[in-house]
N, CA, C and O of each residue as an XYZ file, in Angstrom:
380
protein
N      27.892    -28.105      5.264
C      27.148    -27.706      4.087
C      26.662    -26.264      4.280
O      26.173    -25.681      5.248
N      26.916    -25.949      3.226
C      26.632    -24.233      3.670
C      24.931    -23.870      2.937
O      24.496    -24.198      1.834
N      24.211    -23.021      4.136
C      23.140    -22.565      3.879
C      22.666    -21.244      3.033
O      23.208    -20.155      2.845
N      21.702    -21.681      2.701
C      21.563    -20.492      1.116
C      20.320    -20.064      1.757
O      19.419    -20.825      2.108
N      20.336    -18.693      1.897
C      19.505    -17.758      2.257
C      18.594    -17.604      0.677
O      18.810    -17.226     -0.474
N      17.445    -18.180      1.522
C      16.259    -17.849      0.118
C      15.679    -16.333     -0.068
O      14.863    -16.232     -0.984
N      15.940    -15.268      0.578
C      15.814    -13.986      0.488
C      16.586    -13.357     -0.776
O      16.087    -12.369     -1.315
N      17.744    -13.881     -1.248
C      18.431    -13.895     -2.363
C      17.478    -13.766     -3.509
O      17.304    -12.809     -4.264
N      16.769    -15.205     -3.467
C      15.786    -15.631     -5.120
C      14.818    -14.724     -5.322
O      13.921    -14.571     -4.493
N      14.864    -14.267     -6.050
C      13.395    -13.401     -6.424
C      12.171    -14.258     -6.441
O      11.143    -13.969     -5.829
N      12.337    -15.355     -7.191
C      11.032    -16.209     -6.519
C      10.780    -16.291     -5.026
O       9.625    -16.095     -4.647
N      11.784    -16.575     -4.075
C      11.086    -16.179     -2.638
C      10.919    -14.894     -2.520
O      10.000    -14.814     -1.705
N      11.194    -13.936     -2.787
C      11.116    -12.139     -2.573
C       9.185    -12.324     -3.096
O       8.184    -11.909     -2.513
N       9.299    -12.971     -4.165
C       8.006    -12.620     -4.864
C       7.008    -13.092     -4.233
O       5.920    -12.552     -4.037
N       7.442    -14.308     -3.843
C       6.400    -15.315     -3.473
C       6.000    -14.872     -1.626
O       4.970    -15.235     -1.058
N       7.047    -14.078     -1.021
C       6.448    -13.627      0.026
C       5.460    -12.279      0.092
O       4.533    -11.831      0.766
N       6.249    -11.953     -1.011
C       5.177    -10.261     -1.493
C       3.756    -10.388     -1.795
O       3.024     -9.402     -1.706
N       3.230    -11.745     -2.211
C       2.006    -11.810     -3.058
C       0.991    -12.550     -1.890
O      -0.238    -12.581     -1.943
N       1.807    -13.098     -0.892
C       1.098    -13.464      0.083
C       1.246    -12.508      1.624
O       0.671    -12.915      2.634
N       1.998    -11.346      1.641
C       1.950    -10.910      2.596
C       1.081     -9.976      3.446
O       1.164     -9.636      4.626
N       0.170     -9.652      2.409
C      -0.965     -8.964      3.233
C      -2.248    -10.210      4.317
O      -2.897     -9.873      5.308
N      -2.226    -11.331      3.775
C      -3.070    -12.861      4.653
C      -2.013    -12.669      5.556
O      -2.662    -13.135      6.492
N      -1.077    -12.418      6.012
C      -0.183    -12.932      6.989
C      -1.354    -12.516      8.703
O      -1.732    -11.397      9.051
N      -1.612    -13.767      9.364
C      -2.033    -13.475     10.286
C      -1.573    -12.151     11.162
O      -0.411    -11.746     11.177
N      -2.540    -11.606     11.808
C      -2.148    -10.623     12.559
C      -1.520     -9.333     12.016
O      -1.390     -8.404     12.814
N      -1.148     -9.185     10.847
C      -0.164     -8.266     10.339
C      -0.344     -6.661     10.433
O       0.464     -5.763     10.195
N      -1.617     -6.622     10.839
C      -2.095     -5.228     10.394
C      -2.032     -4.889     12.755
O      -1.704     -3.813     13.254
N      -2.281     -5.657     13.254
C      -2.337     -5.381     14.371
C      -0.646     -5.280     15.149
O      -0.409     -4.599     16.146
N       0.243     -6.020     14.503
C       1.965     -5.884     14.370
C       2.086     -4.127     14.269
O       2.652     -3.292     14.975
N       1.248     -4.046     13.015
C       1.910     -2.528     12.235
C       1.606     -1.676     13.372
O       2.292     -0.819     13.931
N       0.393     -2.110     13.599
C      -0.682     -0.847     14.627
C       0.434     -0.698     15.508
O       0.905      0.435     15.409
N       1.148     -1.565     16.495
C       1.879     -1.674     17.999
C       3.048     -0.951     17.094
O       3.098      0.254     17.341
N       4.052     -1.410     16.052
C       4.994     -0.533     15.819
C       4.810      1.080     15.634
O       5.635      1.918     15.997
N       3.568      1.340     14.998
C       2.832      2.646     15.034
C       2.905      3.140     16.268
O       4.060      3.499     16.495
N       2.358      3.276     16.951
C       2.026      3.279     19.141
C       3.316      3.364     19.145
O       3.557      4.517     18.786
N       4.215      2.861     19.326
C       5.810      2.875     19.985
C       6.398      3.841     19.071
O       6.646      4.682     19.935
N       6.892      4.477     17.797
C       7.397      5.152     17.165
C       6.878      6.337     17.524
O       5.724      6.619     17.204
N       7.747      7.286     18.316
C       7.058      8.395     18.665
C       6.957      9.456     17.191
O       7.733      9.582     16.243
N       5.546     10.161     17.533
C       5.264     10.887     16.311
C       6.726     12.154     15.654
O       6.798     12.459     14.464
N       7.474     12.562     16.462
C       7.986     13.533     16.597
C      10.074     12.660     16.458
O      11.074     13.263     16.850
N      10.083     11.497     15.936
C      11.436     10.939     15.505
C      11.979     12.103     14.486
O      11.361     13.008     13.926
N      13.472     11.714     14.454
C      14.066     12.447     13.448
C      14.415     11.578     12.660
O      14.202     11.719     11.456
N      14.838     10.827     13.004
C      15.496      9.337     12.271
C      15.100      7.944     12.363
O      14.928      7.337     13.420
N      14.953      7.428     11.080
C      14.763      5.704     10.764
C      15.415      5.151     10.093
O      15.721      5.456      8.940
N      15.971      3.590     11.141
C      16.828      2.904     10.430
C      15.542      1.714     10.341
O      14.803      1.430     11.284
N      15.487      1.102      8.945
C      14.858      0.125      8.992
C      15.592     -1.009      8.172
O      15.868     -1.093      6.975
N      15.810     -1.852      9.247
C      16.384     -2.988      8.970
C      15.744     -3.985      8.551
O      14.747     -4.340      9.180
N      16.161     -4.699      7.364
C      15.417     -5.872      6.701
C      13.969     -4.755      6.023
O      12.805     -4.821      6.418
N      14.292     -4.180      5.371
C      13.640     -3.061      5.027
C      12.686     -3.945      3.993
O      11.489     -3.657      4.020
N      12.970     -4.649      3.383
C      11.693     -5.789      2.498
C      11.206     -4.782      0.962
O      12.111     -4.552      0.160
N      10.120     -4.370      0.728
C       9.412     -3.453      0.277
C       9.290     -2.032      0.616
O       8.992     -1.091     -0.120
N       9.570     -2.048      1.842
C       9.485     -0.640      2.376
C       8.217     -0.732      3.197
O       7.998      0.396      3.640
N       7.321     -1.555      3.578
C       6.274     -1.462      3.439
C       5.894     -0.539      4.905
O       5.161      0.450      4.898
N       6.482     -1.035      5.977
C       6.458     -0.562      7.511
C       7.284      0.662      8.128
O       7.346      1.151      9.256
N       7.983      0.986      6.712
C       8.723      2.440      6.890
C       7.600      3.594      5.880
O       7.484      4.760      6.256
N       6.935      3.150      4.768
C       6.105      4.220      4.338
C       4.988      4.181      5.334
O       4.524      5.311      5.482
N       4.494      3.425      5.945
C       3.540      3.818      6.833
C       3.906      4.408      8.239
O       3.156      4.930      9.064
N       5.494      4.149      8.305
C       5.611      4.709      9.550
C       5.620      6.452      9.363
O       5.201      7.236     10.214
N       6.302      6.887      7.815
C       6.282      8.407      7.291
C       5.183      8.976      7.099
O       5.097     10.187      6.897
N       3.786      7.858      7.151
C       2.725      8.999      6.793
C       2.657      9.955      7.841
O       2.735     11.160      7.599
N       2.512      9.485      9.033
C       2.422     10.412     10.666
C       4.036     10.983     10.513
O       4.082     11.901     11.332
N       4.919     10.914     10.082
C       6.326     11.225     10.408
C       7.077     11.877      9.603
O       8.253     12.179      9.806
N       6.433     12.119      8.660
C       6.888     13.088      7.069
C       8.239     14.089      7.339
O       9.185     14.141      6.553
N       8.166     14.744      8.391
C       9.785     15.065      8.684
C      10.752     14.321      9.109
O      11.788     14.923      9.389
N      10.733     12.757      9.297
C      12.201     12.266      9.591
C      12.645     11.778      8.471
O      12.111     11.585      7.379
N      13.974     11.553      8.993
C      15.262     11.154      7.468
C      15.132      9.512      7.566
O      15.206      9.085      8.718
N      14.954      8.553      6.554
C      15.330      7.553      7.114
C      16.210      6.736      5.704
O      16.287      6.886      4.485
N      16.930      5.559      7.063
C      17.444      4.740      5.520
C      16.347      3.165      5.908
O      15.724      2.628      6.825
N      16.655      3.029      4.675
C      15.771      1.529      4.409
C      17.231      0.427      3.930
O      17.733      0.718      2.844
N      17.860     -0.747      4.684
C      18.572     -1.175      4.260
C      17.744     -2.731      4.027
O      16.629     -3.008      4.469
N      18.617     -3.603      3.228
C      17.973     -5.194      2.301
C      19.083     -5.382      1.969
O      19.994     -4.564      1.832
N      19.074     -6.734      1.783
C      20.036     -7.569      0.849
C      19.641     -7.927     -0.631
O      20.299     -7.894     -1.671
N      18.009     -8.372     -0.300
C      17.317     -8.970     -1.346
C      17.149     -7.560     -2.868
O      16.530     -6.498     -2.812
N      18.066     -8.214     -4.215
C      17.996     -7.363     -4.996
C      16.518     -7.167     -5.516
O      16.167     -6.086     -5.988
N      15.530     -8.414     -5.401
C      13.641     -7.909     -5.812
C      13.050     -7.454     -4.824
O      11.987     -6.912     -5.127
N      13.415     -7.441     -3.232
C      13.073     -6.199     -2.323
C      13.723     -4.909     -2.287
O      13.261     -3.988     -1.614
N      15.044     -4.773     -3.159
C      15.424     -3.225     -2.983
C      14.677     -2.526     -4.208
O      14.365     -1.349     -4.387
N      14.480     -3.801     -5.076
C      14.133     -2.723     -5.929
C      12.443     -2.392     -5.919
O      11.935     -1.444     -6.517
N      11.894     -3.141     -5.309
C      10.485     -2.807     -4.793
C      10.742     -1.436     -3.773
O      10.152     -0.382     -4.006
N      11.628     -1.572     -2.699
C      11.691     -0.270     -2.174
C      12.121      1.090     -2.731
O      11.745      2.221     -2.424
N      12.997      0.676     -3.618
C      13.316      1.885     -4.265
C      12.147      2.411     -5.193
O      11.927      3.615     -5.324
N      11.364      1.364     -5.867
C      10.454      2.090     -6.519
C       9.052      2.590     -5.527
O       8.192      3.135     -6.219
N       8.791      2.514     -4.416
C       8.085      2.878     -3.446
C       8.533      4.387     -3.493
O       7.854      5.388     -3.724
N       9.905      4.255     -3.200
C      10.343      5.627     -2.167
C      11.429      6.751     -2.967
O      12.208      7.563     -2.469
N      11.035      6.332     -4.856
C      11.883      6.986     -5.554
C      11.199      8.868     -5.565
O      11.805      9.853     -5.987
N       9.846      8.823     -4.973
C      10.131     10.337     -5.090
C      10.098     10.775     -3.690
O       9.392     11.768     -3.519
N      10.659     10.313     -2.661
C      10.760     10.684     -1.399
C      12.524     10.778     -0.751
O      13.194      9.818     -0.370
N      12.986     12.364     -0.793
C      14.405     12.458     -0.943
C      14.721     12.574      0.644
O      15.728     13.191      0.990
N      13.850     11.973      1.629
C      14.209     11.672      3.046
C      14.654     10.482      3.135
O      15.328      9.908      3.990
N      14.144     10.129      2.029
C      14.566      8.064      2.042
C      15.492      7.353      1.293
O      15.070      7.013      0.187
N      16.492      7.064      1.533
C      17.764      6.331      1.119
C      17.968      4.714      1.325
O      18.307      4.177      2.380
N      17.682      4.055      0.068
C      17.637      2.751     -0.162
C      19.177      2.328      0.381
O      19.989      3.226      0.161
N      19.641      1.350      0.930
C      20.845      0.965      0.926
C      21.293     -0.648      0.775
O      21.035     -1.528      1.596
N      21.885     -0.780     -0.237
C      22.019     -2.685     -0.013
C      23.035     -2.807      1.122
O      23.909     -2.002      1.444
N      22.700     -4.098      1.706
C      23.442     -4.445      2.532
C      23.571     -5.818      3.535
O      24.496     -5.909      4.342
């Protein structure tokens, strides 16, 4: 029986978006990916890119690197794309 990735449905896209700031711990996750991303990168690949949410915060300190943001989910690309439509370092990609 073949498995259906709920990242597909926009009801799961949505329904993780509206609850993802309660996500235990989440803000102390960001902090440690923050700490490890050295300030001075040229490039970001962010995989499972979602919203964008952990790549615009990684650009506030990082405003000169290029990055791509790749997703499958068509209600997370288009949340990222509308995040990062006036930022021409950042290239949405489905995938």
């Amino acid at each position: 029986m073949p498995t259906t990735n709920e990242w597909a449905t926009a009801e799961h896209a949505l329904a993780y978006l509206s609850r993802a700031d309660a996500i235990p711990h989440r803000t102390e996750g960001e902090a440690t990916l923050l700490e490890f991303v050295s300030r001075d990168v040229k490039r970001i690949l962010d995989l499972g890119t979602g919203d964008g949410r952990l790549l615009a915060l990684l650009k506030i300190d990082r405003p000169q690197a290029q990055a791509v943001a790749l997703d499958f989910s068509p209600t997370m690309l288009q949340a990222a794309r509308e995040r990062f439509a006036s930022d021409p370092t950042i290239t949405v990609i489905e995938h």
